[in-house]
N, C-alpha and C positions, 0 to 999 in steps of 0.2 A: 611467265607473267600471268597467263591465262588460268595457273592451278594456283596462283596466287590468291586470285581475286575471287576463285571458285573457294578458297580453304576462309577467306576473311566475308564469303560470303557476298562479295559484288558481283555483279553478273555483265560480263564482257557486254560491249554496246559497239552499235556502228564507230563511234569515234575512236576506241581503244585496237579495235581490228582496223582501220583505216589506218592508225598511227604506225600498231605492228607491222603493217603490209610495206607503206611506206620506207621507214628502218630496216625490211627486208631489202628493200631495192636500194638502199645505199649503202649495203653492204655486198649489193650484185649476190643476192639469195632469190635469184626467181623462183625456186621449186620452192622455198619455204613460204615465201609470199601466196604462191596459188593454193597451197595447202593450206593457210591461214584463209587465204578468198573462200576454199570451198566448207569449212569449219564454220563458215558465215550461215549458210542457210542448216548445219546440223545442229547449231545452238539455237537459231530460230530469230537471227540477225540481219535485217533488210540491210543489203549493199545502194550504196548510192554513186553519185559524180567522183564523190574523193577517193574513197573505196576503190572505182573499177579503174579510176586515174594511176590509184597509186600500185595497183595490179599489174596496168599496162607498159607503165614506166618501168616496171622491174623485170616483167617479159621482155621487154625491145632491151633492156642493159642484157640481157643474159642470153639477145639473140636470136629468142625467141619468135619469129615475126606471126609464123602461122598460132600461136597462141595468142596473142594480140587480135589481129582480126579474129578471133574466135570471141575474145573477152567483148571487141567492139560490137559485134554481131550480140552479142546476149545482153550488152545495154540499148539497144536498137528493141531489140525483144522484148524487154522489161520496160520501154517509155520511159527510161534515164537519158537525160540530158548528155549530149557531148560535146564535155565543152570542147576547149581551144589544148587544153595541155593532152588529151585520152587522142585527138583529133592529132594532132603534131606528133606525138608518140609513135601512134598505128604509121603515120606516114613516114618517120624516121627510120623505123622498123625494116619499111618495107626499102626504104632507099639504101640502108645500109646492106641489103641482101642479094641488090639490084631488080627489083621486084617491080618495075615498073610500069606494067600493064597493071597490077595490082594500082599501081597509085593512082593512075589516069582512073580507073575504077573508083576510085575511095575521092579522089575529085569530080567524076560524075554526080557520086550521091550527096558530095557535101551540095552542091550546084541545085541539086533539086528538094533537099532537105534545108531549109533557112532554121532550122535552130542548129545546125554545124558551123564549125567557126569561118566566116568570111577570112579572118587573118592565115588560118591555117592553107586554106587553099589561096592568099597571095604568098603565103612563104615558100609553099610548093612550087608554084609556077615559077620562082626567080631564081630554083635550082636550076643546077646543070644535069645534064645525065651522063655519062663517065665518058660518054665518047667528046662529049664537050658542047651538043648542041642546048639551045631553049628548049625547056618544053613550050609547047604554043597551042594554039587550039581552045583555048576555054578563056570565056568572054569576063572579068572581072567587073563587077555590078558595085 
């Protein structure tokens, strides 16, 4: 696609590498997905919200978790917005791995960062954790 538009002369943009990244992860291709993410900054392509979403999504399909928080960590660093789907993602990630000091984590900072999604950390807390208790502890506002 990308030598497509390089040969017709169009010049890849956030929206077409968002879409590729995307289409990677519903085809469960996370390495081709981060290899499209990291091809972002060598063409000279600002990554955004849908971008690092659709990055994140393709990591956690592929199992990824420790990639994910790496991804969530580098929109954290860059002043990108997180939303509710990059936010649910990282936390699915980590539930699916049993990662749950990690999540009680990733729920501390939603708790003190107000642009993370308030939804995300009620959908966390109304999990179970495999042994079958509540999480509890974290005051919903």
């Amino acid at each position: 696609l990308f030598c497509m538009m390089t040969r017709s002369k169009a010049e890849p943009n956030t929206i077409t590498f968002s879409a590729a990244i995307s289409a990677c992860e519903k085809c469960s291709k996370w390495e081709e997905a981060c290899c499209l993410f990291g091809m972002m900054a060598q063409c000279k392509v600002e990554s955004n919200t849908i971008t690092f979403s659709a990055a994140i999504k393709a990591c956690r399909k592929g199992g990824e978790w420790a990639t994910v928080l790496q991804l969530l960590s580098h929109m954290e660093q860059g002043k990108i917005e997180c939303d509710t789907i990059s936010t649910n993602a990282a936390i699915s990630a980590c539930e699916e791995e049993g990662k749950w000091e990690t999540i009680l984590q990733l729920l501390h900072e939603i708790s003190i960062r107000p642009t993370r999604s308030l939804l995300a950390q009620r959908a966390v807390i109304a999990r179970r954790t495999p042994c079958g208790k509540m999480l509890c502890g974290f005051a919903v506002n």
